[in-house]
C-alpha positions as CSV (number, residue, x, y, z in Angstrom):
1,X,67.1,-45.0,-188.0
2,X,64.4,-46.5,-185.6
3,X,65.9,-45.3,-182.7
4,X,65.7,-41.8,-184.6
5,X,62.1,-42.7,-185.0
6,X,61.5,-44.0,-181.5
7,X,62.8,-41.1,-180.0
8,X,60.9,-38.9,-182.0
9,X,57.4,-41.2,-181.0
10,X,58.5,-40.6,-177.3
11,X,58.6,-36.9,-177.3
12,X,55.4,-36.2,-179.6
13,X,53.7,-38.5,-177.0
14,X,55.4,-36.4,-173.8
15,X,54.4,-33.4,-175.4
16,X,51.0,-34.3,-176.9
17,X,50.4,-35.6,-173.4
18,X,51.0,-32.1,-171.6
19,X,48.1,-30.8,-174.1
20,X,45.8,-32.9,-172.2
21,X,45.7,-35.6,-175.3
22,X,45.4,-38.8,-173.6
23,X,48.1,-41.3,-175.5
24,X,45.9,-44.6,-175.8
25,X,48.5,-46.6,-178.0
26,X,52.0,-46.6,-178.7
27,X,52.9,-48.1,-182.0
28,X,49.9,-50.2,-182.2
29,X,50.8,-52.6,-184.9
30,X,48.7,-54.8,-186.8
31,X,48.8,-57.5,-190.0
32,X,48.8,-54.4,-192.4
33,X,51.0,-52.0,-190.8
34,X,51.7,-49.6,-187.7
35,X,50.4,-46.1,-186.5
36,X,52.7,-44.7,-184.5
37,X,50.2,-43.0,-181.5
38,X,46.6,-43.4,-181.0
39,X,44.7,-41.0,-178.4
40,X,42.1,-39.3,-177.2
41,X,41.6,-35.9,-177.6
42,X,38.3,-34.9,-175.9
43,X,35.5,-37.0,-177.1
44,X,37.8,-37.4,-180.2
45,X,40.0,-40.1,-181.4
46,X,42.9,-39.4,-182.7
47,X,45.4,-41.4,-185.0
48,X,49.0,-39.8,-185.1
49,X,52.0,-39.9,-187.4
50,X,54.8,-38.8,-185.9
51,X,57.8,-37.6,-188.4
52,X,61.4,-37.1,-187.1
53,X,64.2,-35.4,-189.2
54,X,67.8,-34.6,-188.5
55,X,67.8,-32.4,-191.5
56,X,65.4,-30.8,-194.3
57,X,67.8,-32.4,-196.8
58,X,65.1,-35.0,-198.3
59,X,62.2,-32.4,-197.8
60,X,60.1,-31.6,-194.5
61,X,59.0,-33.8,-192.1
62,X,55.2,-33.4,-192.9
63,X,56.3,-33.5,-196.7
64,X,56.6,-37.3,-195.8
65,X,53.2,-37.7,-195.3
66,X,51.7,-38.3,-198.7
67,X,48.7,-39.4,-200.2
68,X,50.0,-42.8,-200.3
69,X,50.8,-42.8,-196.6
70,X,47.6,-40.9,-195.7
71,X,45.7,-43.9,-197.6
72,X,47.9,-46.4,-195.8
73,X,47.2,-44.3,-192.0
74,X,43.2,-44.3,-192.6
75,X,43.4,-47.8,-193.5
76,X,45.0,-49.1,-190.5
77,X,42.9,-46.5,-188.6
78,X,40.0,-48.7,-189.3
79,X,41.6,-51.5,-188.6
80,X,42.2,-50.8,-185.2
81,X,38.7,-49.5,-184.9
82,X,37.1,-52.9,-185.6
83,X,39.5,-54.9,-184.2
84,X,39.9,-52.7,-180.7
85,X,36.1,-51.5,-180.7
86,X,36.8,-48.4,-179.2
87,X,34.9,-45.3,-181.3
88,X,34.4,-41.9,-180.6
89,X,32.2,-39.1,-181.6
90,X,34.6,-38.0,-184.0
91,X,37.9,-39.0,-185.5
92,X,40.8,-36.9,-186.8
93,X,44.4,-37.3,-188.3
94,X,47.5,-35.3,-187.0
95,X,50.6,-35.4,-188.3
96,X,53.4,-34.5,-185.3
97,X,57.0,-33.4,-186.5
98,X,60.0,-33.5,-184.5
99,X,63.1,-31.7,-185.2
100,X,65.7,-34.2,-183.5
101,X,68.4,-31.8,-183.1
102,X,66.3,-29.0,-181.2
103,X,63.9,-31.4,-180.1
104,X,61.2,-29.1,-181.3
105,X,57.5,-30.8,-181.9
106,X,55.2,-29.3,-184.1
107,X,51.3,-30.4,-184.3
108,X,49.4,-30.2,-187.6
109,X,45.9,-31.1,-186.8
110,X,43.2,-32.4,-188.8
111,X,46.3,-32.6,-191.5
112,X,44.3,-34.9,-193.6
């Protein structure tokens, strides 16, 4: 299952990159947790969940992201922000879903 995952992180961050996003962090872990891609998009930072899925079978991708998760995601967002420094004039949570068997990545900005 990570290697699903991994893959998945590795072609959000291809294709976010082609966008002109500017991937800062790659699975940037800390004490309380993970977030799969930090970056830059303009003068905003960005803090990315990435969702991968074989199959709708145990509901969508972005289904996955919850209020629990969303919690968890801007929790470790300021964590990295204190313990990295690095601010921006604004922040923003994406949720990116891949579809492993096309390989198709979809970006829901500002998701929550």
């Amino acid at each position: 299952m990570k290697a699903l995952g991994r893959k998945g992180e590795a072609l959000a961050a291809a294709y976010l990159s082609e966008r002109g996003y500017q991937i800062l962090e790659v699975n940037w872990r800390c004490a309380r947790g993970e977030l799969d891609l930090v970056a830059r998009d303009g003068k905003v930072l960005v803090f990315i969940e990435v969702k991968t899925r074989r199959s709708q079978r145990h509901g969508t991708a972005a289904e996955a992201v919850d209020a629990r998760k969303q919690e968890k995601i801007r929790s470790l967002a300021l964590n990295y922000i204190h313990q990295t420094g690095k601010t921006a004039a604004a922040y923003r949570f994406d949720v990116v879903t891949v579809d492993a068997r096309t390989e198709q990545v979809t970006v829901i900005q500002n998701a929550f």
